[in-house]
N, C-alpha and C positions, 0 to 999 in steps of 0.2 A: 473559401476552403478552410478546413479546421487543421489548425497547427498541428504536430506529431503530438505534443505534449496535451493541449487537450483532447485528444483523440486518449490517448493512454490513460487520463483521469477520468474519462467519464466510461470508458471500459473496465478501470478496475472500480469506480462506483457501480456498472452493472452486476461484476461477481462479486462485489462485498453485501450488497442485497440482498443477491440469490443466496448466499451465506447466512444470509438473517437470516434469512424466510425459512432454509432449511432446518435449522439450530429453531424454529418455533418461536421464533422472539419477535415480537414486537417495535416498532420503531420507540415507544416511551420506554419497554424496558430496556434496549440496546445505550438507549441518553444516558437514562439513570446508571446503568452498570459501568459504562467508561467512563461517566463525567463529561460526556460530549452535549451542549446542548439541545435541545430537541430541532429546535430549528437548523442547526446548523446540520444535523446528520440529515433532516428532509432536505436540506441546500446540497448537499454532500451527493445524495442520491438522485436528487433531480440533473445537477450540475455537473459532478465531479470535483467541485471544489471544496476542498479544504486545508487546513494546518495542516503539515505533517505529523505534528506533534498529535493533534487529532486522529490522525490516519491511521498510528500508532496503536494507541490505543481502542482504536476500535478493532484492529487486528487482533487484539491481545484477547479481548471477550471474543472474537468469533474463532479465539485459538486457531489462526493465520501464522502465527510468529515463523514456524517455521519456513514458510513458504516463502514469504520474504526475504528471510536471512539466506536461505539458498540461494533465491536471483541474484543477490548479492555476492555472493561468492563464487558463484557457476562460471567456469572459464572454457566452456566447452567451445567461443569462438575466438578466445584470445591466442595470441600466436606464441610457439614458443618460447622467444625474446621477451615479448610481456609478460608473461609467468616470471622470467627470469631475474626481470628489471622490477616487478614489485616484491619478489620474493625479498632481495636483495636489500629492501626500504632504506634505498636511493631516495634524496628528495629534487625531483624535475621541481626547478623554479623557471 
């Protein structure tokens, strides 16, 4: 059985693909434009695996940025108290 987290990588390697493919790009020119190796974005998309650093930047040429940054900030299941407790930046040690 596949962990949650490679279940999660190799699903967003299926829609950062489909983002190629739609944006007409190439897996050589997708390497060349971020600086991501070529083999590793084929590794990337077969796998899911990669840097995040990597991850990054290939968001950045399939102009993703945004969408990410929203998941990250989306609190649409956090509970009131947690809204309140990071608004707050309290440090929970």
């Amino acid at each position: 059985m596949k962990t949650m987290s490679k279940h999660l990588a190799e699903q967003a390697a299926r829609a950062m693909k489909k983002r190629r493919i739609a944006l007409n790009m190439k897996q050589t020119e997708a390497a060349a434009r971020s600086g991501v190796a070529l083999g590793t974005l084929q590794k990337f998309e077969r796998t899911g695996n990669i840097s995040l650093e990597r991850f990054f930047r290939l968001c950045h040429i399939y102009k993703m940025e945004s969408q990410i940054t929203a998941a990250f900030e989306q609190r649409d299941s956090w509970t009131l108290e947690q809204i309140k407790r990071a608004d707050s930046k309290r440090i929970v040690r």
